[in-house]
N, C-alpha and C positions, 0 to 999 in steps of 0.2 A: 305504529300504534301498538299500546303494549296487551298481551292477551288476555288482561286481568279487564282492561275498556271492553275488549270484541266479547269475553265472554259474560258480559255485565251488561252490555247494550242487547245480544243477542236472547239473555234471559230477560230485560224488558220484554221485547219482542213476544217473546214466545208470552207470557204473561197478559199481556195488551191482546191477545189473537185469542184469549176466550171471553173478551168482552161481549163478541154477538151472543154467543151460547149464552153468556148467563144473562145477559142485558134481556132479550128475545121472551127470558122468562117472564121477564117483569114490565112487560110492554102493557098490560094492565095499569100500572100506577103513573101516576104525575111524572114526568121525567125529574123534576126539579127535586120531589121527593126521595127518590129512589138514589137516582145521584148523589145529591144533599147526604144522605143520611148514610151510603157506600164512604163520601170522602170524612165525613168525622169519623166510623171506623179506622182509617185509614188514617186518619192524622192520630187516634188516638193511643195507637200503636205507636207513633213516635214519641210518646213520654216518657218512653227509657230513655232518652235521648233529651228529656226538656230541656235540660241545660245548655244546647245546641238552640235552641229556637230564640236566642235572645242576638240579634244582626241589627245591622245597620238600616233605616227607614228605607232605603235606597233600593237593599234587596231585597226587604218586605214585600214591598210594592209590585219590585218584579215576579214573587214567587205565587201572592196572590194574584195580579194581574192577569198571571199566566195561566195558573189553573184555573183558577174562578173565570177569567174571562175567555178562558177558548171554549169553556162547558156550557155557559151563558150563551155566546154567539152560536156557537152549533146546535144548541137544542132549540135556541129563538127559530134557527134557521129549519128547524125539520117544520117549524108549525108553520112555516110562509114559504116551501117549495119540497116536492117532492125527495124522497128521503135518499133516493137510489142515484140523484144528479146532487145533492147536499153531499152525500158521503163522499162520492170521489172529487169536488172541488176540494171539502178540506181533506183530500188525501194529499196535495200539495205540498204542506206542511212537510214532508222529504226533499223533495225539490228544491224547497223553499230554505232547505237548512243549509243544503249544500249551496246553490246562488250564493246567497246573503254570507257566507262566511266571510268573505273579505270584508264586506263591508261594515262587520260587527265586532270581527280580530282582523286586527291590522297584518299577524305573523301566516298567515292563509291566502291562499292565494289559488285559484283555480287551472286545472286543467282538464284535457279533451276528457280522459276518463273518468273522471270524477261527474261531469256534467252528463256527456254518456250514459253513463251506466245510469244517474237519477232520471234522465227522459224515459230508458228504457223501462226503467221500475214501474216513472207514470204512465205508462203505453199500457204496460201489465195489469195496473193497478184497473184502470177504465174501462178493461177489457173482462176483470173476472168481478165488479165490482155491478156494470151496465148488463154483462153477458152480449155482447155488441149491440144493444138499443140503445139509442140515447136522444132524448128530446130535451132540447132547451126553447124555453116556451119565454119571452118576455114577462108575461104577468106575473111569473115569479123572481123577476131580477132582484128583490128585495132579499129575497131568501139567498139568492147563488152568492149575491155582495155580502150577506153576514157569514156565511161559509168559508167564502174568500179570506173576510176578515179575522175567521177560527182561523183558518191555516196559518197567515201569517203572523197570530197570536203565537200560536203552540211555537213555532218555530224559531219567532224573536225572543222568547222565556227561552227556548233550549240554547239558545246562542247566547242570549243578555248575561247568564248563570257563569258562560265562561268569562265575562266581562268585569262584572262586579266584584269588589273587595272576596277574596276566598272567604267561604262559611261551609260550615259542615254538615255533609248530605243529610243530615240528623234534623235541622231546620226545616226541611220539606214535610214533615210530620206539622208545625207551626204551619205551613202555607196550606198544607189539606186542609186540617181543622178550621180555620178561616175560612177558606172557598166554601168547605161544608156547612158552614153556620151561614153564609151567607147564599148558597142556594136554595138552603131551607127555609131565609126570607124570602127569598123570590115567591117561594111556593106559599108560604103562608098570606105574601101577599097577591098573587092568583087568586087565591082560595076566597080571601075576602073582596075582593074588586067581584069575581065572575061568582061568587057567593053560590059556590060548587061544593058539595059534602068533601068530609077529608073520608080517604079510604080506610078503611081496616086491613092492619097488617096479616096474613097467617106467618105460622110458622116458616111452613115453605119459601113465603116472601123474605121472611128475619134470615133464614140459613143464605138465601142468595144473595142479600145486602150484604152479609155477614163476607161471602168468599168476595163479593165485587168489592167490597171495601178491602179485606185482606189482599189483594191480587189487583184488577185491574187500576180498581185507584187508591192503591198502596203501596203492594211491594212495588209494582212496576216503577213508578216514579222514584221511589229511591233506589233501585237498580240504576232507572234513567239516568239522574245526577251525579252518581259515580261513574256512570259509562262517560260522560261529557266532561267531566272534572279530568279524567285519567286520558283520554282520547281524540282523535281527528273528527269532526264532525261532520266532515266533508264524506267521510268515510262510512260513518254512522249514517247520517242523511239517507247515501245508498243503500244500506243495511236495514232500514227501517220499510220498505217497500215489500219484506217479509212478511209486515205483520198483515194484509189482506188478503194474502196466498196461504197463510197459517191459518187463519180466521178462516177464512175457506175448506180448510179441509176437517176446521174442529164443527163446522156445520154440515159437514157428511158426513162424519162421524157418530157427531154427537148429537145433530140438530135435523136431520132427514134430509137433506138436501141432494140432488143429484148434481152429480160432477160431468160438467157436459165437456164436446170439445172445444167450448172458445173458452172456458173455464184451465183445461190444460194449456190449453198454447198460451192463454196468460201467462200463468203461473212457471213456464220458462223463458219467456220476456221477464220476469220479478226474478227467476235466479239467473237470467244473464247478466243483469242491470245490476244485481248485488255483485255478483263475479268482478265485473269490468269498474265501477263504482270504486270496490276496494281494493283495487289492484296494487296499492301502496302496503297491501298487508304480505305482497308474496314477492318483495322489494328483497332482496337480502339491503339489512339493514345497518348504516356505516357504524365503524368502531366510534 
């Protein structure tokens, strides 16, 4: 994999891991809102680029499907189960890049380390994610199945993307702006079903829309698409179990949180499992 992928997938990464910090702020507003109105920022940034947003119906479908629908099932999913067994279900979505590679590119093909190193990330992940509690409760099977189904969302878009006719990373600015007009229906139609006041924005709210639209649902995704256009994704997969170990420590940082010791021994379960994961990066690589 070439270093232009590992250093484009790894700034996703790092990008996606201040989502708690700034999301956290805005746990106040409608999710559908805040989301909604982050991803038209964030698509709307890609109209230096319009000219890119004109593709085939084919990848349309997958670019919206992906974004709109992994944000759609995950958020449906935090209001029908507990948000602490939501999140690491759809932390899968790594796991789930690296498995499914063969079965989405035929030129992929699995081995011990690649599989490795993604259990080890998800061990990681469950463990600084739960802090070692974890109750899974039937009455909310509804919620863990739509979580489920975010994972394998996000993951089937990260994989579909290297499937379909090539189009230019520039097009994902088109796919936010879509998912964002269309989570802002969801919300508006909320709003008139449960015929609930719409919020008033402050400032402070506008400046945190402003960076989660800049950042986590903007630049990141198009770092993403380049990182998956250019790279192994079996590799990435592994690499991407970073971002709850990151996020972790932008929430002791930045968010008060105390960093205990099941929180560390996760957090090198997530760099063994990237280690061993992308072991094809420290291949000397043939002429």
């Amino acid at each position: 994999m070439s270093m232009s992928a590992l250093a484009l997938s790894l700034l996703a990464i790092l990008i996606w891991s201040t989502l708690a910090v700034l999301g956290s702020r805005l746990g106040h507003l409608p999710p559908f809102l805040s989301v909604g109105l982050a991803l038209v920022v964030g698509g709307l940034v890609g109209l230096l680029r319009v000219k890119d947003w004109k593709v085939p119906l084919g990848t349309l479908v997958v670019g919206i499907g992906g974004i709109f629908g992994y944000h759609a099932l995950l958020f449906t999913a935090f209001r029908l189960a507990p948000a602490v067994e939501v999140n690491l279900l759809q932390y899968l979505w790594p796991l789930l890049i690296v498995v499914l590679s063969p079965v989405y590119l035929s030129h992929c093909r699995l081995t011990f380390h690649h599989v490795a190193g993604a259990l080890l990330g998800l061990v990681g992940a469950a463990l600084v994610i739960s802090g070692g509690r974890l109750g899974l409760q039937l009455a909310n099977l509804p919620g863990y199945l739509l979580a489920l189904a975010a994972a394998f969302t996000w993951s089937s878009y990260s994989l579909l993307t290297k499937r379909v006719r090539p189009f230019p990373t520039g097009a994902v600015g088109g796919f936010c702006l879509a998912s964002g007009l269309l989570s802002l229906g969801l919300f508006a139609l909320d709003a008139t079903l449960l015929g609930g006041p719409i919020p008033a924005l402050t400032v402070k709210d506008g400046v945190l829309i402003l960076l989660l639209g800049l950042g986590p649902m903007g630049a990141a995704f198009y770092a993403w698409d380049a990182a998956l256009k250019r790279g192994d994704s079996r590799v990435i997969g592994a690499l991407a179990y970073l971002t709850p170990l990151l996020s972790t420590l932008n929430l002791v940082l930045w968010g008060g949180k105390r960093l205990s010791v099941v929180s560390m021994a996760a957090m090198g379960l997530i760099v063994l499992g990237a280690v061993i994961g992308s072991f094809d990066l420290f291949r000397r690589q043939q002429p």
